[in-house]
Structure formats: C-alpha cells, structure tokens
BAFI-3210 file (N, C-alpha, C; in Angstrom, 3 decimals, decimal comma, padded with zeros to 6 digits):
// residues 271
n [1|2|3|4|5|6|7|8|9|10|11|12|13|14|15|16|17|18|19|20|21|22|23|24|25|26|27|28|29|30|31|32|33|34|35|36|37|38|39|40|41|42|43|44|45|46|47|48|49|50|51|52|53|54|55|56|57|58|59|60|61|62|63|64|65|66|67|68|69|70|71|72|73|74|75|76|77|78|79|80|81|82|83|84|85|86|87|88|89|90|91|92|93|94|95|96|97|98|99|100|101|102|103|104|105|106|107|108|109|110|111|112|113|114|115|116|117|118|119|120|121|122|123|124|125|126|127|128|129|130|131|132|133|134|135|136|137|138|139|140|141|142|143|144|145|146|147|148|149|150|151|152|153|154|155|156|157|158|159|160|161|162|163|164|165|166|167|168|169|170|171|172|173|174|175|176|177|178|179|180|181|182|183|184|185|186|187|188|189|190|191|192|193|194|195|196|197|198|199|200|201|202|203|204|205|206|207|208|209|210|211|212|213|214|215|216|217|218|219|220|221|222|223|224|225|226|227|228|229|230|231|232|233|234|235|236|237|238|239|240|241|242|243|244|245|246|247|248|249|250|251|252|253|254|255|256|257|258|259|260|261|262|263|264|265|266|267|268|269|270|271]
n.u [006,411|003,530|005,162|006,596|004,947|003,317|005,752|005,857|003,702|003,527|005,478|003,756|002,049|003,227|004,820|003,356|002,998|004,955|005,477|006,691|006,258|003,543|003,755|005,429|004,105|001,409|001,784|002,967|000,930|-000,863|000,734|000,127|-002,354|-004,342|-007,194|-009,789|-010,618|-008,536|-006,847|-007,813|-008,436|-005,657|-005,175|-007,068|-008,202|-005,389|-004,590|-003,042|-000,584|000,113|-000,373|002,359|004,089|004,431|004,807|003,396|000,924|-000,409|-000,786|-002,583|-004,756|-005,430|-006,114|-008,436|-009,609|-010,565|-011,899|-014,051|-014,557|-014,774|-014,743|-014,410|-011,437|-010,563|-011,296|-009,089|-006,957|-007,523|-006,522|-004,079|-000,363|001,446|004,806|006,721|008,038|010,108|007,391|005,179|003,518|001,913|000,701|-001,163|-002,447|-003,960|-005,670|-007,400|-008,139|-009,870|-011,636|-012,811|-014,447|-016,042|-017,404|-018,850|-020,130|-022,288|-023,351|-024,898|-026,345|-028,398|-027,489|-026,771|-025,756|-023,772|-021,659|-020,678|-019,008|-017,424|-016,128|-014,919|-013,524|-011,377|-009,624|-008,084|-006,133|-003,784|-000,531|001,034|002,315|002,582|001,358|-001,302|-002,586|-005,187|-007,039|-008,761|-010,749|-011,165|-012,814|-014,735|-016,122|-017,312|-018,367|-020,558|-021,529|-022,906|-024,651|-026,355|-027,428|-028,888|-027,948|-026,285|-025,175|-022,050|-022,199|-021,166|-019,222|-017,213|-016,827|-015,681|-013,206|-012,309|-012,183|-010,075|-007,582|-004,788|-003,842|-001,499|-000,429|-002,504|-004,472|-006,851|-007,633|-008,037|-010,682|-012,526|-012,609|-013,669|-016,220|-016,830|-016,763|-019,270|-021,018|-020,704|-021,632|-019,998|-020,723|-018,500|-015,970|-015,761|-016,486|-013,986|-012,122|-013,052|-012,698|-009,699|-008,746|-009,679|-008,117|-005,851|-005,639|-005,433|-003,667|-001,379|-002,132|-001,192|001,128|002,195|002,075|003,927|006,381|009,219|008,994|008,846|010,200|012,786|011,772|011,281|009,505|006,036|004,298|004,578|003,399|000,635|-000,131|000,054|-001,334|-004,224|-004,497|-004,600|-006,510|-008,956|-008,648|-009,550|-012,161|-013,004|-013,645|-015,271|-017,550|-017,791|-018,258|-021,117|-021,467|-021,906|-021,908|-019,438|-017,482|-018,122|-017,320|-014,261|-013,970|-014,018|-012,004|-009,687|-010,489|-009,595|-006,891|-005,970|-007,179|-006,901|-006,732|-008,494|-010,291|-010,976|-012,830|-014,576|-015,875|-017,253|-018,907|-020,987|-022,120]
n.v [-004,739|-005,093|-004,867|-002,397|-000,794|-001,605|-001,393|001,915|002,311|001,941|004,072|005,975|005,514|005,932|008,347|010,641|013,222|014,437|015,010|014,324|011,093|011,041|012,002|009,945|007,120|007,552|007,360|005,052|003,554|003,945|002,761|-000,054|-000,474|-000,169|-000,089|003,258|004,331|003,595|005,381|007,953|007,559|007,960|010,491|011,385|013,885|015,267|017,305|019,226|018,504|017,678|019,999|020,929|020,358|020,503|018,554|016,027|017,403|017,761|015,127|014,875|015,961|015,093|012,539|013,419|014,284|011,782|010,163|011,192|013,693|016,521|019,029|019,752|018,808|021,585|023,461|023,328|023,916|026,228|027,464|028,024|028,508|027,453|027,327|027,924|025,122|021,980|019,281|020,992|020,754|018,872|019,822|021,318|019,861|018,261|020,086|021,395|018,528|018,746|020,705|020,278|017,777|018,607|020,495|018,711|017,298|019,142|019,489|017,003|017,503|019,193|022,218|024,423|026,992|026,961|024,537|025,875|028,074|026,483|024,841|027,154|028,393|026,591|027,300|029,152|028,094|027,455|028,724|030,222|028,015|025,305|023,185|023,028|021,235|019,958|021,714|021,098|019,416|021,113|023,048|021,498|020,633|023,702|024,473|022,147|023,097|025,727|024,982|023,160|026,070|026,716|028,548|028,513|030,019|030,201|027,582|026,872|028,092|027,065|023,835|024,029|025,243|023,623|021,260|022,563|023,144|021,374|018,208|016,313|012,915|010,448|010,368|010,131|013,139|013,358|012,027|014,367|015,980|014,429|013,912|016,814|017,182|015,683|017,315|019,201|018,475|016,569|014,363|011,916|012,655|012,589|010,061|008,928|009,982|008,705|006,053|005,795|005,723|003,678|001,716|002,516|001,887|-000,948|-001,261|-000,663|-002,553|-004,943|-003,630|-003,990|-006,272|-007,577|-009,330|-008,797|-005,967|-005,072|-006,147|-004,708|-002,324|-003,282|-003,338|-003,694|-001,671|-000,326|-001,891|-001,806|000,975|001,568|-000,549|-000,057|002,837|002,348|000,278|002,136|004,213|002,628|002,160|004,261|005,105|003,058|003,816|006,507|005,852|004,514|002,137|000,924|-001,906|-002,649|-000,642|-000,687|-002,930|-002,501|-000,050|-000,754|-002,573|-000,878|000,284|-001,483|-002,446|000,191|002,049|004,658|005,802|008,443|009,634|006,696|006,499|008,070|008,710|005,973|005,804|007,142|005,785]
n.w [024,971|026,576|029,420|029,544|029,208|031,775|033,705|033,031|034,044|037,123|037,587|037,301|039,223|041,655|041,571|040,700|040,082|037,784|034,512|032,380|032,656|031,704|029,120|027,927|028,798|027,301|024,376|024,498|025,320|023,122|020,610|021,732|021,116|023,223|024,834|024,698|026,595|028,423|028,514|029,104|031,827|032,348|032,263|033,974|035,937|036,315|034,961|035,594|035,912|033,527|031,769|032,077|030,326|026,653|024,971|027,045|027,805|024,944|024,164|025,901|025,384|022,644|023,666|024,532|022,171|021,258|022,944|021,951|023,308|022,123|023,288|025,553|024,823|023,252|025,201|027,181|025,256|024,312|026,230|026,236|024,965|022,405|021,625|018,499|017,152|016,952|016,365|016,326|014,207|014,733|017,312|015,639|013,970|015,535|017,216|014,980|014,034|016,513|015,905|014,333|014,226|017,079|015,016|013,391|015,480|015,751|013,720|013,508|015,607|014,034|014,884|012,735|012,974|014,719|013,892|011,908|012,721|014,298|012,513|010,855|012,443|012,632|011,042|011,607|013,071|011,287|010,516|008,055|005,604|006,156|006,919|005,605|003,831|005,293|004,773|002,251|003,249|005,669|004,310|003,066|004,793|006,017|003,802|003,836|006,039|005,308|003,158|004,632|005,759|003,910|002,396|-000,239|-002,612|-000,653|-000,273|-002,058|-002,943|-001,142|-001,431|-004,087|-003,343|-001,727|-004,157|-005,463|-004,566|-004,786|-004,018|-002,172|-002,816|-002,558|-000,117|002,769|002,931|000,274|000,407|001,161|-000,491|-003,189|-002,016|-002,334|-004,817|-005,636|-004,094|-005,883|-008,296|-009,964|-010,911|-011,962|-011,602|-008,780|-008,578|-009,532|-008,041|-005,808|-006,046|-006,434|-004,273|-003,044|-004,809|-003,787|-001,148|-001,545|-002,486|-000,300|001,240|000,636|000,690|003,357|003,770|003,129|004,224|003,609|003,742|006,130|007,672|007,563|009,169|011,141|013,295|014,902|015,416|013,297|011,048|012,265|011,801|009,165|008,254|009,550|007,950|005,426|005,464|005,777|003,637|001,761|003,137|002,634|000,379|-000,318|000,775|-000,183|-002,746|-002,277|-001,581|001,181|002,897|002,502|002,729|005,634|006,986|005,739|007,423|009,860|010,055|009,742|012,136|013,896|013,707|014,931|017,469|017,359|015,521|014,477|012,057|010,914|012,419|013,234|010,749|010,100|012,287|011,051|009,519]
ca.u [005,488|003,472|006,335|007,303|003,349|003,558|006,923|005,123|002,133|003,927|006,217|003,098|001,247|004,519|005,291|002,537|003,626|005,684|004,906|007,130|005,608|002,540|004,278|005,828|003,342|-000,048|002,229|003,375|-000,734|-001,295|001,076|000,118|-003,873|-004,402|-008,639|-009,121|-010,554|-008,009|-006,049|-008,758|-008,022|-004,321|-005,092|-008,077|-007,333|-004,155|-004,463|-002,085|000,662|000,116|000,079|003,559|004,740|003,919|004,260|002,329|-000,091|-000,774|-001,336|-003,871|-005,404|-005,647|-006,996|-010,027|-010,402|-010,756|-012,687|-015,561|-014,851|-013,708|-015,413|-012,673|-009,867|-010,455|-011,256|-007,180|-005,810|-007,522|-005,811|-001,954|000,176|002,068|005,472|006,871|008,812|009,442|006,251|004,341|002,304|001,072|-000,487|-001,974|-003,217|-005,265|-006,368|-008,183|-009,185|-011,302|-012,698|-013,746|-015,100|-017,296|-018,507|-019,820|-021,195|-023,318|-023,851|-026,055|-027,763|-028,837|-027,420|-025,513|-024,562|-022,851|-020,959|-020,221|-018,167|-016,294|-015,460|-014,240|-012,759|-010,525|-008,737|-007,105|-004,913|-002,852|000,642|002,173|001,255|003,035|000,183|-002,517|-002,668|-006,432|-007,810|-009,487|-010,858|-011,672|-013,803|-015,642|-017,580|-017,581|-019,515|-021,573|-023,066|-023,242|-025,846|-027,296|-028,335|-029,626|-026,655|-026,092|-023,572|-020,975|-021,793|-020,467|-017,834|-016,295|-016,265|-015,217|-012,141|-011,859|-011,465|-009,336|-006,436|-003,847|-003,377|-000,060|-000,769|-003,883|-004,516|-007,901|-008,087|-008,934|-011,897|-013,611|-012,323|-014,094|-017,399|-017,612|-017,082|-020,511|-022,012|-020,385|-022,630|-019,713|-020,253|-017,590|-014,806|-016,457|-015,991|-012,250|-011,484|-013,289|-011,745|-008,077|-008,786|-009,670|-006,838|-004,526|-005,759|-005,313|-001,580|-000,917|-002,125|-000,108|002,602|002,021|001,830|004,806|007,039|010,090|009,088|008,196|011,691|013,296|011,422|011,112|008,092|004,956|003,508|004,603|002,742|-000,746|-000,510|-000,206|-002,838|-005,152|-004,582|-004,847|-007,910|-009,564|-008,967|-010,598|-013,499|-013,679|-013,310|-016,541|-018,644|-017,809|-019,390|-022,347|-021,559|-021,563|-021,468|-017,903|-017,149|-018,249|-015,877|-012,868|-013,275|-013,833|-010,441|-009,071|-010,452|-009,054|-005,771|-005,751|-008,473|-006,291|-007,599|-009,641|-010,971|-011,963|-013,989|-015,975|-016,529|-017,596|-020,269|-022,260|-022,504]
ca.v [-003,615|-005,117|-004,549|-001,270|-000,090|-002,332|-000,060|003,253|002,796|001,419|004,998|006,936|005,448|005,581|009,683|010,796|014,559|013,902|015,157|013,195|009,693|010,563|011,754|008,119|006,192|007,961|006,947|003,308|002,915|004,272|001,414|-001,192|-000,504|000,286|000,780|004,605|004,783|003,513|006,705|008,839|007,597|008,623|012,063|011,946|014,717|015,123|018,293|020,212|018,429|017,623|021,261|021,812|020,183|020,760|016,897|015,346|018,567|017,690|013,904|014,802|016,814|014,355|011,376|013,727|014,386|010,714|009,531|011,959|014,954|017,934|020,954|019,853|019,412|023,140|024,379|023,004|024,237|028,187|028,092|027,488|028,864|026,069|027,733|026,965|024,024|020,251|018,751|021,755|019,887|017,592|020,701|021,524|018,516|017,574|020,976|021,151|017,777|019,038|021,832|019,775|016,774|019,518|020,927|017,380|017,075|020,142|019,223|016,087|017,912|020,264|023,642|024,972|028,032|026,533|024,269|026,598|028,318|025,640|024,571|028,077|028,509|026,240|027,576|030,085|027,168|027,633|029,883|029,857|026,887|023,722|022,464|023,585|019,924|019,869|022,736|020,992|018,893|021,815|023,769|020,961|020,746|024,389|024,190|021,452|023,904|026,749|024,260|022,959|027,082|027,634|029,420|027,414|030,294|030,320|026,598|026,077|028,585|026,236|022,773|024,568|025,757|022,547|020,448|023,200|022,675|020,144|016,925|015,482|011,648|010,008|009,965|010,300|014,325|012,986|011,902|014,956|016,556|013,650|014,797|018,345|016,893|014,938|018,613|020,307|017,433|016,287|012,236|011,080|013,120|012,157|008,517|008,821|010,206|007,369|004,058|005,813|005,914|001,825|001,421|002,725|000,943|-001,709|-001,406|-000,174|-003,376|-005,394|-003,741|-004,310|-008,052|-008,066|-009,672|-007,953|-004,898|-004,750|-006,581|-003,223|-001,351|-004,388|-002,663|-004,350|-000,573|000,159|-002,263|-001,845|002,339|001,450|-001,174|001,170|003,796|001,466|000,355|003,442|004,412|001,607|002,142|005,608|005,197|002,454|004,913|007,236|005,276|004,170|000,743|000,675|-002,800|-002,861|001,050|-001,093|-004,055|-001,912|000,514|-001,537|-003,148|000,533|000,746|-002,916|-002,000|000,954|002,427|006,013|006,374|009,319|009,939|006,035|006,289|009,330|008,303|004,798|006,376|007,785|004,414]
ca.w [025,120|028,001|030,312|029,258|030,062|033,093|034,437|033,623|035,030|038,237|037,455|037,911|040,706|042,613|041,726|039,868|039,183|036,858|033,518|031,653|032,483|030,496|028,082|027,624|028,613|026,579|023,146|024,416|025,282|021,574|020,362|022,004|020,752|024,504|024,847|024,319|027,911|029,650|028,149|029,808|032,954|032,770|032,475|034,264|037,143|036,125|033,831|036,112|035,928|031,797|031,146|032,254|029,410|025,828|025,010|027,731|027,276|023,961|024,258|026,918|024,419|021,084|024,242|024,828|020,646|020,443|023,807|022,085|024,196|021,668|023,947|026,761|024,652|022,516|026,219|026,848|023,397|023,986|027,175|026,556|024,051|021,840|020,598|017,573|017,130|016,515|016,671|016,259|012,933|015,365|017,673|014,549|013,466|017,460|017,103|013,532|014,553|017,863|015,624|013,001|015,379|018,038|014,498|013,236|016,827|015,936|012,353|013,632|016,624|013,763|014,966|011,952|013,304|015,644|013,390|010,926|013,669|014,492|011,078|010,553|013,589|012,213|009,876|012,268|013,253|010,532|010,461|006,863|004,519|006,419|007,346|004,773|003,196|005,630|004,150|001,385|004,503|006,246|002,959|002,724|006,172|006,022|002,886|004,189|007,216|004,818|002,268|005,639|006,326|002,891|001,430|-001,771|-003,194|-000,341|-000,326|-003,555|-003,060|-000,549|-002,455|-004,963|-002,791|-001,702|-005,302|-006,125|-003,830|-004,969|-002,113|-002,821|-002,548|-001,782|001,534|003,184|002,306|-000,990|000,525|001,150|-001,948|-003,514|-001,470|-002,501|-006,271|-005,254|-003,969|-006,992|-009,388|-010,782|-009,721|-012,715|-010,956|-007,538|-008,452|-010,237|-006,429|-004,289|-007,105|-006,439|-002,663|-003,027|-005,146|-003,043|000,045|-001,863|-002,907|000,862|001,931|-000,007|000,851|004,511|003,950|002,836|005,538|004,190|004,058|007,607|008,158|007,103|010,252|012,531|014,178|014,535|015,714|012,183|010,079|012,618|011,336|008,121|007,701|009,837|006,848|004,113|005,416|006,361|002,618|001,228|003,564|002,456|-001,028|-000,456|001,709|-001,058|-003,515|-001,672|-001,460|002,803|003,476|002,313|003,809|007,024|006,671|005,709|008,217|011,023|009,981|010,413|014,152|014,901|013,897|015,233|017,783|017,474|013,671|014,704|010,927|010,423|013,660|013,108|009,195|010,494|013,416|010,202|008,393]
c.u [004,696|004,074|006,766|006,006|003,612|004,716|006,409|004,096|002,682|004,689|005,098|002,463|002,566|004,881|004,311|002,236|004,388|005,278|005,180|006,759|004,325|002,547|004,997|004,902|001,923|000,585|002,269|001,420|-001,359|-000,559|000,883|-001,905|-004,727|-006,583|-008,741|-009,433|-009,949|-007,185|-006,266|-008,278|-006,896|-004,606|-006,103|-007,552|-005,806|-003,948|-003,150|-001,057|000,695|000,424|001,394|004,652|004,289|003,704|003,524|000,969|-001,157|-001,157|-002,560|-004,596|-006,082|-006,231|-008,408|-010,711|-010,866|-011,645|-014,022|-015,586|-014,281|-013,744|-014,400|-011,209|-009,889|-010,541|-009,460|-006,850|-006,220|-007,041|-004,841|-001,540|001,255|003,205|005,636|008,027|008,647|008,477|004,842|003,225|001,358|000,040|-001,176|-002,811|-004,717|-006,041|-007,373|-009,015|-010,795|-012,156|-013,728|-014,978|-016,547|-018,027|-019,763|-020,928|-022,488|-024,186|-025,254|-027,140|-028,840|-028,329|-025,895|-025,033|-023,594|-021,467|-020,183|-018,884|-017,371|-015,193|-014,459|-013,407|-011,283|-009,374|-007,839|-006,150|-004,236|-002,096|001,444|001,379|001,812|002,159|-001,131|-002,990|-004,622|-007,107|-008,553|-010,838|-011,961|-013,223|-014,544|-016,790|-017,628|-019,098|-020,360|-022,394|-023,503|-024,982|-026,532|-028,128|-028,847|-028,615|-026,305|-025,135|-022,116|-020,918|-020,740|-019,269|-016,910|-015,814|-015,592|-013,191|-011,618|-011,445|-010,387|-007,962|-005,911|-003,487|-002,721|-000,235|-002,294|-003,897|-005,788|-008,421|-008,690|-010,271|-013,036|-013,843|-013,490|-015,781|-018,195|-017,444|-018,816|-021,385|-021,889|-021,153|-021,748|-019,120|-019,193|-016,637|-014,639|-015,780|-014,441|-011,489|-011,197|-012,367|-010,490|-008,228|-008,532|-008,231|-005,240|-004,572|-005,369|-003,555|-000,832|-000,751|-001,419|001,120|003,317|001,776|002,725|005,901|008,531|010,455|009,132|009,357|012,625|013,344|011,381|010,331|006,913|003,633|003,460|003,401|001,264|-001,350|-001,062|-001,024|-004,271|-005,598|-005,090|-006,377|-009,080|-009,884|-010,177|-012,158|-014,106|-014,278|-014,830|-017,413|-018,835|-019,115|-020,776|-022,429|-020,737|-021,808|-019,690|-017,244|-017,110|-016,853|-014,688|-012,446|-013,332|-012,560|-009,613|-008,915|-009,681|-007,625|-005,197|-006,941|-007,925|-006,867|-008,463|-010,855|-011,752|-012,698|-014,972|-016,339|-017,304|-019,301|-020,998|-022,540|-024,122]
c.v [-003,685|-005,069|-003,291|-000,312|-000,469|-001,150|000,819|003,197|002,367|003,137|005,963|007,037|005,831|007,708|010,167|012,351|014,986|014,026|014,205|011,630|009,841|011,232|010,405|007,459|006,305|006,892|005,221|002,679|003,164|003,302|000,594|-001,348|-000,116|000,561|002,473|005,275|004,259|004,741|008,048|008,508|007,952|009,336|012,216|012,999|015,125|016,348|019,164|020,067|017,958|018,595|021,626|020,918|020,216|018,842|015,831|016,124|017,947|016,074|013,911|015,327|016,003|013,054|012,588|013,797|013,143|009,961|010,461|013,238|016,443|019,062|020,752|020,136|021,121|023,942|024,408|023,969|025,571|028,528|028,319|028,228|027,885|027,469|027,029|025,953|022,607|019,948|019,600|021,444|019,803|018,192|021,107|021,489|018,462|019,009|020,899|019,821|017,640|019,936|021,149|018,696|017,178|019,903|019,729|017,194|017,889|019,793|017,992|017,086|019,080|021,497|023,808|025,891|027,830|025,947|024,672|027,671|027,794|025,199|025,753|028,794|027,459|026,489|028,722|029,439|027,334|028,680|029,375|028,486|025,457|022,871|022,316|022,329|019,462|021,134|022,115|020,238|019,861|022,897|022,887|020,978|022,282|025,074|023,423|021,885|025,028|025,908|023,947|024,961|027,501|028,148|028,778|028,295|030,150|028,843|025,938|027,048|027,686|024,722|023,254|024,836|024,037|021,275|021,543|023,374|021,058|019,326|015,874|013,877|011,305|009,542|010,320|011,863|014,250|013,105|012,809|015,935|015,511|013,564|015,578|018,052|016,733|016,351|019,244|020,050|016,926|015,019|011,632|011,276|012,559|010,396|008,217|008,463|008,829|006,284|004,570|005,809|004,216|001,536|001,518|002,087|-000,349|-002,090|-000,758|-001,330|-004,232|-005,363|-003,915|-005,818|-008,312|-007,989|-008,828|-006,769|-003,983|-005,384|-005,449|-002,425|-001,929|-003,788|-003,077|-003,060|-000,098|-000,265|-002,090|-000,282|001,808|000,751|-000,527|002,433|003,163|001,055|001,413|003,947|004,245|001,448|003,569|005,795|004,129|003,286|006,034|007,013|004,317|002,876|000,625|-000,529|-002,888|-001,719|000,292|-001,698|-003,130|-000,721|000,342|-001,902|-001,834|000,367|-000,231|-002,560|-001,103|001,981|004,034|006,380|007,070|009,273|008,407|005,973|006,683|008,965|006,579|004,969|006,710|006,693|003,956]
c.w [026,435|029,391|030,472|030,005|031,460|034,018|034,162|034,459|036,443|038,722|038,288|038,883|041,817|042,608|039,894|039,004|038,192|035,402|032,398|031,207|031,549|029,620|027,124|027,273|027,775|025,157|023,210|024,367|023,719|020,587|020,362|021,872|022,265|024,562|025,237|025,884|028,909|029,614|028,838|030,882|033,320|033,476|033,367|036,024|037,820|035,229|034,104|035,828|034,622|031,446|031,309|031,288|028,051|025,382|025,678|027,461|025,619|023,792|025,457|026,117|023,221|022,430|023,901|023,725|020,615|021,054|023,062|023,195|023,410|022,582|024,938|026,328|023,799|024,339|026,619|026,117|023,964|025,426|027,404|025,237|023,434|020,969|019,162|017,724|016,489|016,955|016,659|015,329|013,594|016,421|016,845|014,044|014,956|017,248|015,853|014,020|015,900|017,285|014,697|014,045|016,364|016,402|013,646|014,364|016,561|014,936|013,503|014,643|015,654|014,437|014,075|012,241|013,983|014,967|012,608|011,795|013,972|013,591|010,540|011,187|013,395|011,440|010,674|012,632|012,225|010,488|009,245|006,397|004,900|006,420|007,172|004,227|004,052|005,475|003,287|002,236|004,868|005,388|003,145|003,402|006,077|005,061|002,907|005,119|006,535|003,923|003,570|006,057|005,242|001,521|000,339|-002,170|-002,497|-000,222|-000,919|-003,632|-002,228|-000,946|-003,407|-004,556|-002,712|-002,950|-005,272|-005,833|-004,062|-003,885|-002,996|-002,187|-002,791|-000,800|001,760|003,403|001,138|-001,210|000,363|000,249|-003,106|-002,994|-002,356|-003,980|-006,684|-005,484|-005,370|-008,246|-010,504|-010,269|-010,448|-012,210|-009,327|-007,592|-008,595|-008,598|-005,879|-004,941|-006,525|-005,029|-002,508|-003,300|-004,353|-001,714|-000,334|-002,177|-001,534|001,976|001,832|000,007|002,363|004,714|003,530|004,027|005,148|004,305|005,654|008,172|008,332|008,720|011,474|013,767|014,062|014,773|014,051|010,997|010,855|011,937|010,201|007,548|008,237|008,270|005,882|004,311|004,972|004,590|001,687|001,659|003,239|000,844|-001,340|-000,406|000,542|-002,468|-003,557|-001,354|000,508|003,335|003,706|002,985|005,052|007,605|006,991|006,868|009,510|011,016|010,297|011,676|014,641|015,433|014,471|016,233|017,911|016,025|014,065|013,343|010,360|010,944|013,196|011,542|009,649|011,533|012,094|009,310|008,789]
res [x|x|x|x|x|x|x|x|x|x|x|x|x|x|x|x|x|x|x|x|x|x|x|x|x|x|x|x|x|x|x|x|x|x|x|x|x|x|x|x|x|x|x|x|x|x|x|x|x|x|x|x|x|x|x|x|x|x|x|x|x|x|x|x|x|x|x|x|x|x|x|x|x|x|x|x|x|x|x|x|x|x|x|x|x|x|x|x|x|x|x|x|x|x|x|x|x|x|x|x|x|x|x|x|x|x|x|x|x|x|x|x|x|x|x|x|x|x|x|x|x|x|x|x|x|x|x|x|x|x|x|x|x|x|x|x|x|x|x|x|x|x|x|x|x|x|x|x|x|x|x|x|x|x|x|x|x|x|x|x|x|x|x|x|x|x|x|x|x|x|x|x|x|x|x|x|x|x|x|x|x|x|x|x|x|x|x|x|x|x|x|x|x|x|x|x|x|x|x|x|x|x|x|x|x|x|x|x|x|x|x|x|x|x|x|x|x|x|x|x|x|x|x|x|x|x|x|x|x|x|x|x|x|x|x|x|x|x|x|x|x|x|x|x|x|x|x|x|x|x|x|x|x|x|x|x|x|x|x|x|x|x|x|x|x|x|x|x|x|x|x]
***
C-alpha cells in the first residue's frame, strides 16, 4: 500500500492534470487510514481538473464532507450534474451526508431555520426508492429542528415517519430510529433499538477476529471497514443509552480504524 501511494503521488506531482490519479489515489489514501488532511491537500486547488470526472469529482466532494467543510462540498454537488449510473448510490450517499452534516453545523450554532433547510433539502436527493434506506435518518434531524422551533406537531410527525420505515439490518440508521422512539416517549422501544445495535457490534466483531474469515477476502482494508462499523454501532447503541463512557471507547475504536467513518466522527464530537 505504501508504495502504491508512494507511485501516485510521484504520478501527480510529475502531471498533475490528470483526473484519473485522484481518482486512484483519494481511495488508496482512504485504505491505507491516510490523515483526512492530507486528502485535502490533494484536491486542494485542483477542483478543475476533479470536476472533469465524475469519480475523482466525487471523492473531492466526500474529502471536504469529512475535513468539516459541507458548505464547499454542497457548493460542488449544486454545480455539476451526476448522471445516472454505477456508483450513483454513492453520489447520493456524500450528498445527504453534506446536507445532514451543514444542518448539525446549524443545529449547534442555534439557527434552526437554517437547519431545517438543510435537513429538508435533503430529501430531494432521492430518485425512486434505491436509496431511501436514510430517510428514517433524515426524519429524524428534521424533526429535531422542527421541536428545536417550537413545532411539537410536525415534530412528532417526523419521528413518527421515521420509526415507521422498515431498516433492513441493523446498521447505524437504527440509531436514529432509536432516537425519535426517545422523542416519541417510548424509552422501552428506544432501548430494544440501542441493546440490538450493541449486540450486533458485538457479533460483527467477532466475526472480524476471526482469522478465517478475513482469509476468504485477504484484505486487511476489509477487516479495518468492518471493525470501524462494528464499533461505531456499539458506540451508538451506548450513547443511545446514556452510558457515554463506553459510547466514547467504542467510538473512538471506529475513528482508529477508520478516520473515513463520517457518522462515528460527528456522533463522537457531541459526546
């Protein structure tokens, strides 16, 4: 892996127009745990020649969600048009994530209108239901700036939305389904959530310690995702249930493994 970085980055100082190279090299630096600002510096003054590809484009895009810059990358995203295609999720995904991210930003500074905009500004990212699985996600902070302006009925119309949508697995959507239970005052359902969040971090980890499962994929990028996730769970599924020493712990182990875990970051900053 250090070799492979080593030859791009030699690629780009050497012919640095080249869209392709950071298309390569953004992912190999997201592999190899890479610090998130050396990622920044790729792109940094480099937008021109990123945009002329949708895959470098879009990894310039998900660095700035994650260095803490959403208002740059949504300025990006409302300037380009992303056909459809392979990989289109994944514009999807960086997107929703910068809306949600700038509207947290707002949430703390206090200005809900603001956030409430963003949050709902979100949901226009979606074409057809591929990619609806962060909707319950998305209801939730929506309904969290609506109760921040007062509004208590469309509050509760949006948790509401949000338990009410089925999330195939448990994965860290759970989480905020598991939230708006909290807002909704129903802490027994609230808890069921967060314990199966643990639980499953727990049987994720386990199965990531197992040497031959990870023999199978013979990827060591493989087992750092997956213990990232597994963590992240487990730290959500704490945080959930108020017990934030352990939320700490587990989702620090997230960032280690992984400093691309956008969602254990920003759940981790509010500990």
């Amino acid at each position: 892996m250090p070799a492979a970085i080593g030859a791009y980055e030699n690629a780009v100082k050497n012919k640095n127009d080249d869209p392709v190279y950071y298309a390569e090299l953004d992912p190999l630096y997201e592999l190899n745990n890479t610090p998130i600002e050396t990622r920044v510096k790729l792109f940094a003054g480099s937008n021109d020649v990123a945009k002329n590809r949708d895959d470098s484009f879009i990894r310039q895009v998900l660095v700035y969600v994650l260095s803490g810059e959403p208002e740059k990358a949504l300025e990006y995203l409302n300037s380009r048009y992303f056909g459809y295609r392979e990989g289109s999720s994944r514009v999807a995904d960086v997107t929703v994530d910068a809306y949600l991210i700038l509207g947290k930003k707002y949430l703390g500074q206090k200005n809900y209108k603001q956030a409430l905009e963003q949050f709902t500004a979100s949901l226009n990212t979606f074409v057809g239901e591929e990619n609806n699985r962060r909707i319950p996600q998305i209801n939730y902070f929506i309904g969290l700036a609506y109760d921040a302006l007062g509004n208590k009925s469309k509050a509760k119309a949006h948790f509401t939305k949000s338990v009410e949508q089925s999330v195939r697995g448990s994965g860290y959507i759970s989480y905020y389904q598991g939230l708006s239970w909290q807002k909704l005052g129903n802490t027994a359902k609230a808890s069921e959530v967060f314990k199966s969040l643990i639980d499953e971090g727990d049987r994720r980890i386990k199965q990531g310690t197992d040497l031959d499962f990870f023999a199978t994929f013979r990827e060591r990028e493989t087992e750092n995702s997956i213990l990232s996730d597994a963590y992240m769970l487990k730290g959500l599924g704490y945080k959930g249930l108020g017990e934030n020493d352990k939320a700490t712990e587990n989702l620090n182990k997230a960032v280690e493994y992984s400093n691309s875990n956008l969602w254990a970051n920003s759940e981790l900053q509010i500990l």
